[in-house]
Structure formats: structure tokens, C-alpha cells
ROKE-418438 format. One record per atom (N, C-alpha, C): x, y, z; residue in three letters; atom name. Coordinates in steps of 0.02 Angstrom, whole numbers. Layout:
! ROKE-418438
<atom><px>X</px><py>Y</py><pz>Z</pz><residu>Ala</residu><atome>CA</atome></atom>
...
***
This chain:
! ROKE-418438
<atom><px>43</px><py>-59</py><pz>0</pz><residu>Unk</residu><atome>N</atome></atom>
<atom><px>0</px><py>0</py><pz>0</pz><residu>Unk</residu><atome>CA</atome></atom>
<atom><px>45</px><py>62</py><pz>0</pz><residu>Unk</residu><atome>C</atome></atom>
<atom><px>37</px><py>119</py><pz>-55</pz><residu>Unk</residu><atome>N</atome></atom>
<atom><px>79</px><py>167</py><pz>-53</pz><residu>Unk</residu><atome>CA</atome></atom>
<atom><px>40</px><py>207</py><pz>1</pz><residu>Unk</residu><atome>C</atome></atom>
<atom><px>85</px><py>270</py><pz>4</pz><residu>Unk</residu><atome>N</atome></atom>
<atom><px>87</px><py>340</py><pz>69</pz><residu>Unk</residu><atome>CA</atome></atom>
<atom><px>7</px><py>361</py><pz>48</pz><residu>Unk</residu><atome>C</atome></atom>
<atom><px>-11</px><py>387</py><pz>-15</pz><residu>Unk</residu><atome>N</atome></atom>
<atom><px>-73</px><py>428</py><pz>-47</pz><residu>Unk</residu><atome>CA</atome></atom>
<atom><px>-121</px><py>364</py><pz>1</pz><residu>Unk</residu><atome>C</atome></atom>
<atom><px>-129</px><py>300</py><pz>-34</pz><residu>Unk</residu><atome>N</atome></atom>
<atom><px>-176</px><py>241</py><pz>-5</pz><residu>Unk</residu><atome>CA</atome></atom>
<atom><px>-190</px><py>249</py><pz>67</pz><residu>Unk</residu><atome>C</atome></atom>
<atom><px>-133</px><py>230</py><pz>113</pz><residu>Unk</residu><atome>N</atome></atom>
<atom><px>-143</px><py>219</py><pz>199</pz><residu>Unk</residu><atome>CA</atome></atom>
<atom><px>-182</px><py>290</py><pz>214</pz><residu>Unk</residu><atome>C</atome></atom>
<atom><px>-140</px><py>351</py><pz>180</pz><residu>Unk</residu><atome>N</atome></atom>
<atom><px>-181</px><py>410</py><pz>216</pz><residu>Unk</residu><atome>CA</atome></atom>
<atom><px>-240</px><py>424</py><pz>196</pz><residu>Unk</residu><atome>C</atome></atom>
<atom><px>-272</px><py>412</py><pz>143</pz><residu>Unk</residu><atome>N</atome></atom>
<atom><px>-336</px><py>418</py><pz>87</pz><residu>Unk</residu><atome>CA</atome></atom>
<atom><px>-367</px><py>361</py><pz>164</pz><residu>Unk</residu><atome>C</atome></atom>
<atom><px>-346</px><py>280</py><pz>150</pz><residu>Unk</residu><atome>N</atome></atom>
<atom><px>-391</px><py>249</py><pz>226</pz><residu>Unk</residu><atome>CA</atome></atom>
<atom><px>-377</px><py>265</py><pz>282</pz><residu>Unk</residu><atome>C</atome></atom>
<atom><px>-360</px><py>279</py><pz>299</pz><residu>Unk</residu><atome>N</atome></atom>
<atom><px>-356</px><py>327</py><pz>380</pz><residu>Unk</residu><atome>CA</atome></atom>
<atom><px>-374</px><py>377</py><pz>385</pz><residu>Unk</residu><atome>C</atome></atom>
<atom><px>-411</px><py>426</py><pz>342</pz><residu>Unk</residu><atome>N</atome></atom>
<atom><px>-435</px><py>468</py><pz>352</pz><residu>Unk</residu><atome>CA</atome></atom>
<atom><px>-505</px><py>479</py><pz>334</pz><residu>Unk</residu><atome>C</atome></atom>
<atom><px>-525</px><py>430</py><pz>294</pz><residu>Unk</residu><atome>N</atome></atom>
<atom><px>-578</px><py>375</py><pz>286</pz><residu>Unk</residu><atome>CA</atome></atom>
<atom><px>-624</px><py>359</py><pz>339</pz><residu>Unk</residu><atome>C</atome></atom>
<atom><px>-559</px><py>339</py><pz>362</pz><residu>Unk</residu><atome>N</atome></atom>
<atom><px>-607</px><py>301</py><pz>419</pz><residu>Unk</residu><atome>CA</atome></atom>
<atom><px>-598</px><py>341</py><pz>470</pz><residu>Unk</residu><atome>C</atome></atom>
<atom><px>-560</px><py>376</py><pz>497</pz><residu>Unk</residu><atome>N</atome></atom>
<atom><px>-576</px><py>445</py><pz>553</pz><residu>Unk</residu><atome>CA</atome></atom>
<atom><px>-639</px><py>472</py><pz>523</pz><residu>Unk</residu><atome>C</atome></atom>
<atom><px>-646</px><py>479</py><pz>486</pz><residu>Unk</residu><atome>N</atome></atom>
<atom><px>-722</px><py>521</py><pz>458</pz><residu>Unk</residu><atome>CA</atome></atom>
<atom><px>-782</px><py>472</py><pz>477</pz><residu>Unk</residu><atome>C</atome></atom>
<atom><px>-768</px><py>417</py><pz>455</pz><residu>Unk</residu><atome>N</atome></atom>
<atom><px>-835</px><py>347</py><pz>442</pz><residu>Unk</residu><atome>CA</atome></atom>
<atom><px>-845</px><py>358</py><pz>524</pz><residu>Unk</residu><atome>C</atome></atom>
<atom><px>-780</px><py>361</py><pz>564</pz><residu>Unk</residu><atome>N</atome></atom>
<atom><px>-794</px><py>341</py><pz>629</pz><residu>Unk</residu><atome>CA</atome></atom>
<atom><px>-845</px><py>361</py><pz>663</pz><residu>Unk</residu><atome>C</atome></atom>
<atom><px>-857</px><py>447</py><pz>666</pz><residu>Unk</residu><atome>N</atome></atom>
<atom><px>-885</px><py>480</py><pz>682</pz><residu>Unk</residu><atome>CA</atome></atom>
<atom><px>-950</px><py>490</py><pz>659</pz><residu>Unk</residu><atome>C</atome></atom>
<atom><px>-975</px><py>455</py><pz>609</pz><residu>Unk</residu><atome>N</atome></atom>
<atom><px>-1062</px><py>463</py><pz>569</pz><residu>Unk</residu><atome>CA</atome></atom>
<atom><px>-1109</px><py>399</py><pz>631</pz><residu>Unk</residu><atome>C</atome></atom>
<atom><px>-1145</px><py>404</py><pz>652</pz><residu>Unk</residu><atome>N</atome></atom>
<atom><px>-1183</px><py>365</py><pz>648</pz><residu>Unk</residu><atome>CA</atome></atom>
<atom><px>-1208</px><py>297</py><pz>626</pz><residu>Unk</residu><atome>C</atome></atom>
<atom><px>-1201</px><py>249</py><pz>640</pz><residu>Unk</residu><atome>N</atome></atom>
<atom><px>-1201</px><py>176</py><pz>608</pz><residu>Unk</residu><atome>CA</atome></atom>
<atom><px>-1269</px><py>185</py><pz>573</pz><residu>Unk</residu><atome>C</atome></atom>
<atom><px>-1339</px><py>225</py><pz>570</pz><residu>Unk</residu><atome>N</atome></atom>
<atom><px>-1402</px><py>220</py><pz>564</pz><residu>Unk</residu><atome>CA</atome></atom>
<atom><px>-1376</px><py>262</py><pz>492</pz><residu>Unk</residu><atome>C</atome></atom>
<atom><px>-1335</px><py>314</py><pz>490</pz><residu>Unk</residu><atome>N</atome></atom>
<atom><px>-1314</px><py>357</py><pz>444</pz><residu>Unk</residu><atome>CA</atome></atom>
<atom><px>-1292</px><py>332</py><pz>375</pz><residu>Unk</residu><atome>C</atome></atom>
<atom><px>-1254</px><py>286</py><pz>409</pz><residu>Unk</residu><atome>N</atome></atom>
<atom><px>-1188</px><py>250</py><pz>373</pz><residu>Unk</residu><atome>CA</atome></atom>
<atom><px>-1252</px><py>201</py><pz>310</pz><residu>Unk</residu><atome>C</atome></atom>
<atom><px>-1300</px><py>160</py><pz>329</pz><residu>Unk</residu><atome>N</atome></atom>
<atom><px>-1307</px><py>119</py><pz>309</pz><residu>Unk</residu><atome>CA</atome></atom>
<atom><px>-1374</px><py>148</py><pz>261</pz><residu>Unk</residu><atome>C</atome></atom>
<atom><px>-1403</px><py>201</py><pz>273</pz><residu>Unk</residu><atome>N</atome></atom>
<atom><px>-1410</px><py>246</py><pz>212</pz><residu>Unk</residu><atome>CA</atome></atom>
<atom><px>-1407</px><py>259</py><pz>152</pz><residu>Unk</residu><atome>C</atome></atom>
<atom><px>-1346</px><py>300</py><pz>187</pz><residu>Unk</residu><atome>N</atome></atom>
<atom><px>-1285</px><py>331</py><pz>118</pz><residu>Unk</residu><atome>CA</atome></atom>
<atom><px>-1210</px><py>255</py><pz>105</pz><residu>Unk</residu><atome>C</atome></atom>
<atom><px>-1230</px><py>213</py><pz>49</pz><residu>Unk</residu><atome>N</atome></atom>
<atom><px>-1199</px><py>162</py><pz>56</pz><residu>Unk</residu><atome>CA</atome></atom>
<atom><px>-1140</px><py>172</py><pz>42</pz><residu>Unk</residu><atome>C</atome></atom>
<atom><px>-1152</px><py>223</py><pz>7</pz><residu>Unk</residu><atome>N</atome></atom>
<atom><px>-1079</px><py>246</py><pz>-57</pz><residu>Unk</residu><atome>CA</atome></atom>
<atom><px>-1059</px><py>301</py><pz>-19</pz><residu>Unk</residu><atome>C</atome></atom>
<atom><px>-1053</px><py>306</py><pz>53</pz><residu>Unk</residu><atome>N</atome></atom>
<atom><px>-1016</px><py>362</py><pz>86</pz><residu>Unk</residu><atome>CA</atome></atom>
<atom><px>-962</px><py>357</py><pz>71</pz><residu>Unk</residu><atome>C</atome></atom>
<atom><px>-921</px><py>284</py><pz>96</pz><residu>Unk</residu><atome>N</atome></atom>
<atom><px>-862</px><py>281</py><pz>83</pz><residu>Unk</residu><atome>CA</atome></atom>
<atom><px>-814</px><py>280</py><pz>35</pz><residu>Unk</residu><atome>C</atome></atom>
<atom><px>-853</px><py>268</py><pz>-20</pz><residu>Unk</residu><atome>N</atome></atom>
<atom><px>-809</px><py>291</py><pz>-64</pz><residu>Unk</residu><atome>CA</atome></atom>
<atom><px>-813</px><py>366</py><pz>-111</pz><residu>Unk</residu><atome>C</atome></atom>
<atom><px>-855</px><py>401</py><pz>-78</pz><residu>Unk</residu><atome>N</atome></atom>
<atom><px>-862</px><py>455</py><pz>-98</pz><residu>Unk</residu><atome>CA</atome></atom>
<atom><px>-801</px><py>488</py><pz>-46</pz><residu>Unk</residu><atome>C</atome></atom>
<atom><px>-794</px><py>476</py><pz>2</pz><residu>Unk</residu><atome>N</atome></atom>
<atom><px>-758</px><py>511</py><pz>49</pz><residu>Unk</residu><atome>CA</atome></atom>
<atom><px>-688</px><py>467</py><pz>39</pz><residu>Unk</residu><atome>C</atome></atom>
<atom><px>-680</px><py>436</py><pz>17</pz><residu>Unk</residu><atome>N</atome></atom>
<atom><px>-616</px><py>415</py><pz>-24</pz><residu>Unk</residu><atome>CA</atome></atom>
<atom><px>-597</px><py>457</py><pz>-71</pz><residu>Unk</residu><atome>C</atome></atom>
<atom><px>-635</px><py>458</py><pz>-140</pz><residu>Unk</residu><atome>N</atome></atom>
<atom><px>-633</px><py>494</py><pz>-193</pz><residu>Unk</residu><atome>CA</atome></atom>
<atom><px>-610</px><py>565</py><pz>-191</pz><residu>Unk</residu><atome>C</atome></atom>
<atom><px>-634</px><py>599</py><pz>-141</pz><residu>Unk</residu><atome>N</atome></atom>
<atom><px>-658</px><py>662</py><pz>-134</pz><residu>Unk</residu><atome>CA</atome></atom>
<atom><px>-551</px><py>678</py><pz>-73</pz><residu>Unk</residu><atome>C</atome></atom>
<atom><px>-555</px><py>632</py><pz>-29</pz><residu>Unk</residu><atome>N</atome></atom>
<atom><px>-476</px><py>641</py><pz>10</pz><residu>Unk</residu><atome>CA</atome></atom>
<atom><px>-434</px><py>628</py><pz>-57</pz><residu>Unk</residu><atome>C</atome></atom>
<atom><px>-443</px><py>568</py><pz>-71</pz><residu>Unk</residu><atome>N</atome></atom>
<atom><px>-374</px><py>555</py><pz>-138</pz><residu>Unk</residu><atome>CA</atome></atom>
<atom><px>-378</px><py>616</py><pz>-189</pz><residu>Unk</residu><atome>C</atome></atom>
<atom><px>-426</px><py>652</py><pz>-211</pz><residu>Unk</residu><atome>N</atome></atom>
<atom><px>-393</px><py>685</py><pz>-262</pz><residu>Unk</residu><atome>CA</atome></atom>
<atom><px>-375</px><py>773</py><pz>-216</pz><residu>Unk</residu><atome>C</atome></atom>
<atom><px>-396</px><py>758</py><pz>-153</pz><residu>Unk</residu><atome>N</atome></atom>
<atom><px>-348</px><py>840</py><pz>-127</pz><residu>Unk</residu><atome>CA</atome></atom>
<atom><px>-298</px><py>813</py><pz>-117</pz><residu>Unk</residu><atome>C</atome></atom>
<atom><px>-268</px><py>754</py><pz>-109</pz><residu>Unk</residu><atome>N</atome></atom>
<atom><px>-195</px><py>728</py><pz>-94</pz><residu>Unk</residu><atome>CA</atome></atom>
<atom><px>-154</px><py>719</py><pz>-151</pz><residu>Unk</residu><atome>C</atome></atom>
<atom><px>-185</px><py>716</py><pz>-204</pz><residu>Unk</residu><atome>N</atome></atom>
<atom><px>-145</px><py>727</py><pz>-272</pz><residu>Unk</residu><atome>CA</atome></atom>
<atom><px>-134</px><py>790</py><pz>-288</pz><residu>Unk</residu><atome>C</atome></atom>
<atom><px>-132</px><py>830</py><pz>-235</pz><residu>Unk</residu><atome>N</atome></atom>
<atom><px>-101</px><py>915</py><pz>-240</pz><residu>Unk</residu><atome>CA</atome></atom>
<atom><px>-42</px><py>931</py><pz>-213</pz><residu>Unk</residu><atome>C</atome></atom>
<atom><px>-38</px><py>859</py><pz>-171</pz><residu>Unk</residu><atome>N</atome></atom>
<atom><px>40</px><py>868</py><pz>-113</pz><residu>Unk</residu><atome>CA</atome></atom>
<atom><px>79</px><py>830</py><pz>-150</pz><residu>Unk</residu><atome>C</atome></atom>
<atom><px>136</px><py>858</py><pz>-145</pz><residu>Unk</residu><atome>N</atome></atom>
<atom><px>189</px><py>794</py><pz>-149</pz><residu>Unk</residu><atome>CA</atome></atom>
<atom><px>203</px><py>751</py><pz>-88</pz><residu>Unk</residu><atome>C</atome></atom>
<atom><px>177</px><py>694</py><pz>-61</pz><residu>Unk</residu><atome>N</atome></atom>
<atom><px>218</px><py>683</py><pz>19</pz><residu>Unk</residu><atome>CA</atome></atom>
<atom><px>237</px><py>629</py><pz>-19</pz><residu>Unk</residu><atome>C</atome></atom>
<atom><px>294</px><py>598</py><pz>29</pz><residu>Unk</residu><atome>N</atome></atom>
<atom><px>331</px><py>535</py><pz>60</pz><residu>Unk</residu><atome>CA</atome></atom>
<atom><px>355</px><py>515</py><pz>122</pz><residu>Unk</residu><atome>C</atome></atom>
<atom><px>364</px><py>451</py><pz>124</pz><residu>Unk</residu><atome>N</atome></atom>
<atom><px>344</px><py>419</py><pz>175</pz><residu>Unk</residu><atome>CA</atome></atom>
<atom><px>416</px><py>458</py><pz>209</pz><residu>Unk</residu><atome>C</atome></atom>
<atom><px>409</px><py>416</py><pz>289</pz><residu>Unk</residu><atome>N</atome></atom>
<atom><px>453</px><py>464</py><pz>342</pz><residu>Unk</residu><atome>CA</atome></atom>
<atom><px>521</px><py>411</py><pz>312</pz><residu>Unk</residu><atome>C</atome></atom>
<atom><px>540</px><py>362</py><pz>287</pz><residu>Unk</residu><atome>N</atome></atom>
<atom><px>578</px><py>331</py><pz>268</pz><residu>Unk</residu><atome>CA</atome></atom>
<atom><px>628</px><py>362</py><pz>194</pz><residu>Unk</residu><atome>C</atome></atom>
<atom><px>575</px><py>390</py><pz>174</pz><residu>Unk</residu><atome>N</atome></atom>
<atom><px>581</px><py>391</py><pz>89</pz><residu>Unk</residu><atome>CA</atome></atom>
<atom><px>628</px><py>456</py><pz>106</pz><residu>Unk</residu><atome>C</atome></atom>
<atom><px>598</px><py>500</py><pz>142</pz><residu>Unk</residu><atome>N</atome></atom>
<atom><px>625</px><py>565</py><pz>173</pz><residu>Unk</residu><atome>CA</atome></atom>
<atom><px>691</px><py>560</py><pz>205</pz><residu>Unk</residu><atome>C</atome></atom>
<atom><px>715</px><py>520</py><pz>243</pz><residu>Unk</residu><atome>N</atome></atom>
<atom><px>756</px><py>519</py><pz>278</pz><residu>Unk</residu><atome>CA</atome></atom>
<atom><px>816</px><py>494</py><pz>233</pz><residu>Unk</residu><atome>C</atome></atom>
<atom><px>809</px><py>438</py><pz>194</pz><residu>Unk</residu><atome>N</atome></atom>
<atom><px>836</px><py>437</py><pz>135</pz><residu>Unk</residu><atome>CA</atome></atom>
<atom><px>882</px><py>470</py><pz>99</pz><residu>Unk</residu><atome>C</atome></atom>
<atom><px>838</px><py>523</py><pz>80</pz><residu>Unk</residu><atome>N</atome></atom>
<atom><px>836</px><py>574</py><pz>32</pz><residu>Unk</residu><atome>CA</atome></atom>
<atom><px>902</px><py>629</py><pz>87</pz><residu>Unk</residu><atome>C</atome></atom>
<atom><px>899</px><py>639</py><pz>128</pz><residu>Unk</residu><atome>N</atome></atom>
<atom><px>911</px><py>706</py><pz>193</pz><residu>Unk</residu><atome>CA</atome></atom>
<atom><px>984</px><py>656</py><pz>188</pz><residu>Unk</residu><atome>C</atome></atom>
<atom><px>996</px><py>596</py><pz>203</pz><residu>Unk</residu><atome>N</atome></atom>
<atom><px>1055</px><py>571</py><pz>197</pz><residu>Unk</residu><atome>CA</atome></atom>
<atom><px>1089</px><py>581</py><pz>146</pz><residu>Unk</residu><atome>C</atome></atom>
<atom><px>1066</px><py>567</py><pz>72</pz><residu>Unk</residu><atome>N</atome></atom>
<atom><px>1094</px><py>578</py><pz>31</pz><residu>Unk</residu><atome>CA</atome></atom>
<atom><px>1108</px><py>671</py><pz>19</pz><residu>Unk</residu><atome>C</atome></atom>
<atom><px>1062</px><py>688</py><pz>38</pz><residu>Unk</residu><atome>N</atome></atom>
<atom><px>1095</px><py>773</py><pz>28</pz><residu>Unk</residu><atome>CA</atome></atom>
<atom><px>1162</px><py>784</py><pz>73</pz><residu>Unk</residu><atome>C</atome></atom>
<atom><px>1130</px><py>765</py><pz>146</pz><residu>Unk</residu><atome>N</atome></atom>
<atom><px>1214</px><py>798</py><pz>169</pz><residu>Unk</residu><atome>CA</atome></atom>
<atom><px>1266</px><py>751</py><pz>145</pz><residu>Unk</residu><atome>C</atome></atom>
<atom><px>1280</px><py>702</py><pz>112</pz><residu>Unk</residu><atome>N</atome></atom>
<atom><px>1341</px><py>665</py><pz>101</pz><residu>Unk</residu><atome>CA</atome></atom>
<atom><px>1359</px><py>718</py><pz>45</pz><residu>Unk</residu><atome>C</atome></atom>
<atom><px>1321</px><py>739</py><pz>-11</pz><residu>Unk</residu><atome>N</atome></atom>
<atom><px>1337</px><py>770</py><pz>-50</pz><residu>Unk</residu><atome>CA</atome></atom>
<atom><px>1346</px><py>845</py><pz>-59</pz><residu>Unk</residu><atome>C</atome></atom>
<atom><px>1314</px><py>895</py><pz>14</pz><residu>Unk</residu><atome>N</atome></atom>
<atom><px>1344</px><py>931</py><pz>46</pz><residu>Unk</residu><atome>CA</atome></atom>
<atom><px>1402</px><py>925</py><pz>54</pz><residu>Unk</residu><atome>C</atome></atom>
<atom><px>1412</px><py>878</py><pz>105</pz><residu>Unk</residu><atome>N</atome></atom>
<atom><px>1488</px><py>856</py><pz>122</pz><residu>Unk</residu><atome>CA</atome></atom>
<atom><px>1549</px><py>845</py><pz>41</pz><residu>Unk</residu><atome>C</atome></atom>
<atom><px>1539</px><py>835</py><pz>17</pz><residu>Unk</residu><atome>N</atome></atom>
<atom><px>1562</px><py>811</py><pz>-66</pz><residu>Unk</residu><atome>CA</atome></atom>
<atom><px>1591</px><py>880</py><pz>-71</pz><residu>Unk</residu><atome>C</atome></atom>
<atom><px>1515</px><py>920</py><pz>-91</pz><residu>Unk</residu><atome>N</atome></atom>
<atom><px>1533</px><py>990</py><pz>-112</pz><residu>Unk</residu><atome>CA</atome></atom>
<atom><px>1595</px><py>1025</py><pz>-71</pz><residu>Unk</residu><atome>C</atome></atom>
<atom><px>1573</px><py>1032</py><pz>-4</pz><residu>Unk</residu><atome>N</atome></atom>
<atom><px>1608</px><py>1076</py><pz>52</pz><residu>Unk</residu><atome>CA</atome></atom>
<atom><px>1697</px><py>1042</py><pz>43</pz><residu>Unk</residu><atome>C</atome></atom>
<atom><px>1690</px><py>986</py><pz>7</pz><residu>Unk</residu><atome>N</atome></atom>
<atom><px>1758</px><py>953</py><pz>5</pz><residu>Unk</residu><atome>CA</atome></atom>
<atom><px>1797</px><py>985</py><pz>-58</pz><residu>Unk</residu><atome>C</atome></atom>
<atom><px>1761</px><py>960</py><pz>-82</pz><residu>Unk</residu><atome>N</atome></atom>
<atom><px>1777</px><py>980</py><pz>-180</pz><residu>Unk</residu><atome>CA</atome></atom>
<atom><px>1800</px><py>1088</py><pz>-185</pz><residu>Unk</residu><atome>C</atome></atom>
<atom><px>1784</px><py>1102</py><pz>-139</pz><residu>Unk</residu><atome>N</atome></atom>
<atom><px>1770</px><py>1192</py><pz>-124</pz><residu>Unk</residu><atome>CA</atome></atom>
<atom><px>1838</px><py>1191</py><pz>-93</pz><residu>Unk</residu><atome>C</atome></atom>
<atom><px>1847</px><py>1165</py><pz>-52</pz><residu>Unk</residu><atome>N</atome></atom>
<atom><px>1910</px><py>1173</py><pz>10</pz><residu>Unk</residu><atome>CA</atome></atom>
<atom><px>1970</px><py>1150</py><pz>-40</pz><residu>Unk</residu><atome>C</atome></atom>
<atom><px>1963</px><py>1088</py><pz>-88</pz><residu>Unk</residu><atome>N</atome></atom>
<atom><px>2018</px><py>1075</py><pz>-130</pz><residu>Unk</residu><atome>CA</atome></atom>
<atom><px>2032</px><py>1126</py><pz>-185</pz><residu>Unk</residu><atome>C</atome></atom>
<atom><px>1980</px><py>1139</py><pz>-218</pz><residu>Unk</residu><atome>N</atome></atom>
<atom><px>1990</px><py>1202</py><pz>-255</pz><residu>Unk</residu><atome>CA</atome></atom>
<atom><px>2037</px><py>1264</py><pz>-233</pz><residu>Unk</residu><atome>C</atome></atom>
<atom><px>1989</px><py>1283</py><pz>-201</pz><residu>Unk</residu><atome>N</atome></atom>
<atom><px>2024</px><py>1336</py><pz>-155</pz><residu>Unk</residu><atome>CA</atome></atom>
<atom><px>2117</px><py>1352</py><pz>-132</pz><residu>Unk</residu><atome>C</atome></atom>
<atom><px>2114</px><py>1266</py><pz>-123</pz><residu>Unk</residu><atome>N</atome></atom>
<atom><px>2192</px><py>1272</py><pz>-104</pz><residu>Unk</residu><atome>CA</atome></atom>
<atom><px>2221</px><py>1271</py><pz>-156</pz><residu>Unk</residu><atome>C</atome></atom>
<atom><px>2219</px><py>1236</py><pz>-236</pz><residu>Unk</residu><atome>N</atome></atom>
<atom><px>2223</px><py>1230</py><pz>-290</pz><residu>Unk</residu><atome>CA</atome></atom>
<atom><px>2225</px><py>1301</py><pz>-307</pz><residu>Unk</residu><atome>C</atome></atom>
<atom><px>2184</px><py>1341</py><pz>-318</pz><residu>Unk</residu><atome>N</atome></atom>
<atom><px>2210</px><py>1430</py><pz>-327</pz><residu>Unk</residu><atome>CA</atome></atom>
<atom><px>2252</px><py>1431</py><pz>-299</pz><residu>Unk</residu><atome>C</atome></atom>
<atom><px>2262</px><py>1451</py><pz>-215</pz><residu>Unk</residu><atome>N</atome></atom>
<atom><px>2298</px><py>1478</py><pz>-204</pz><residu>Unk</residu><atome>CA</atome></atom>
<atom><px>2378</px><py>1447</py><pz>-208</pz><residu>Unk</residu><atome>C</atome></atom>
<atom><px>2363</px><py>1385</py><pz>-213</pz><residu>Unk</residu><atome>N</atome></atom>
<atom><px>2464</px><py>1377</py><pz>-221</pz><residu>Unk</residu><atome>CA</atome></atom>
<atom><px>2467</px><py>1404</py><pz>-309</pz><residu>Unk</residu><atome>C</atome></atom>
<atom><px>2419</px><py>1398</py><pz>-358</pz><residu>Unk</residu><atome>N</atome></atom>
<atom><px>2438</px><py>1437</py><pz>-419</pz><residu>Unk</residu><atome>CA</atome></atom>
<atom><px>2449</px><py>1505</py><pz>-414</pz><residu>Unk</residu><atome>C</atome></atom>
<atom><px>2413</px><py>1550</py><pz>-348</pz><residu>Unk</residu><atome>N</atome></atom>
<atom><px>2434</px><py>1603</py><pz>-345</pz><residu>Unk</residu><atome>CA</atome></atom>
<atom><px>2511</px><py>1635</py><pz>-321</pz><residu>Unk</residu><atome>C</atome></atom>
<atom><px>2514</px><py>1565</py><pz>-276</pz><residu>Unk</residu><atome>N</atome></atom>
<atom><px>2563</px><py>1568</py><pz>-253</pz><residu>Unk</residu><atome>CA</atome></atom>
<atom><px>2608</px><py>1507</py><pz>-214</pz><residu>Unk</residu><atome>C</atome></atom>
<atom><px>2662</px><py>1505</py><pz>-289</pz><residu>Unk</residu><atome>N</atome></atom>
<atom><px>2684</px><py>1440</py><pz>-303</pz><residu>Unk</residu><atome>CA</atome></atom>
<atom><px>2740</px><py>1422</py><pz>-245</pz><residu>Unk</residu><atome>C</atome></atom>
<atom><px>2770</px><py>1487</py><pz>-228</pz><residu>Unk</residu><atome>N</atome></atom>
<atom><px>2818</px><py>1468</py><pz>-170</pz><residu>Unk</residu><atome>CA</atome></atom>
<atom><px>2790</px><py>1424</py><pz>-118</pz><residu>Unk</residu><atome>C</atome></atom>
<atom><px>2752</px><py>1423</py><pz>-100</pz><residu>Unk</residu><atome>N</atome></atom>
<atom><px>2710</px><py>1405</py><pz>-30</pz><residu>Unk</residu><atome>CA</atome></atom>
<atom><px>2718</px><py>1318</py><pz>-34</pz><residu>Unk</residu><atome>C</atome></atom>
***
């Protein structure tokens, strides 16, 4: 089950929770109207999961780190061309 799915049913059913069982059996097609209606405001977000995220936050600072490396070598690279005695 992707991230859009679990939260589309869990929020589903926080809603279902709260109607009335006399309500519910009514309106048969509540639930998937109140599916329909969460999934497509959630196709306005981008989310991912707390995994997918964390992931992602790893791979940036390694490649932070990369950069901040690659900058400091440069750097020294000028300056002994500026100045070769050193």
C-alpha cells in the first residue's frame, strides 16, 4: 500500500468513525465518496513516506559534504597557483 492509499484509509475512516451507524447504512456509497473526494486533494501534495525522506536528507548531506570538500580542494588549488612558493 503506497503513502497517498494508507492516508486516503485513515482518514476515511476517522471520518466513517464519527457518522452514525443508522447514517452509514443509508448513504452506502459514503465511503467511497469520501475516499474519492480525500485522494484527489492529496494529489495536490507531494508527500513521502518518513523513510523515503530520511533517505533522501542522507543523501543530501553526504553530497553537501562532497561539495564543502571539492570547495576546500579548489580553493587550495588557486591559491598555491597564486602562489607557487608556498
Amino acid at each position: 500500500m503506497n503513502i497517498y492509499d494508507r492516508i486516503v484509509k485513515d482518514a476515511t475512516d476517522a471520518i466513517l468513525e464519527k457518522i452514525p451507524n443508522e447514517l452509514k447504512a443509508l448513504l452506502g456509497s459514503l465511503e467511497e465518496t469520501f475516499k474519492s473526494v480525500v485522494k484527489s486533494s492529496l494529489e495536490h501534495f507531494e508527500i513521502v513516506s518518513k523513510e523515503e525522506f530520511d533517505i533522501q536528507n542522507k543523501i543530501l548531506l553526504k553530497t553537501r559534504q562532497k561539495v564543502d570538500s571539492l570547495e576546500k580542494k579548489i580553493e587550495e588549488m588557486l591559491k598555491n597557483q597564486t602562489n607557487p612558493s608556498s
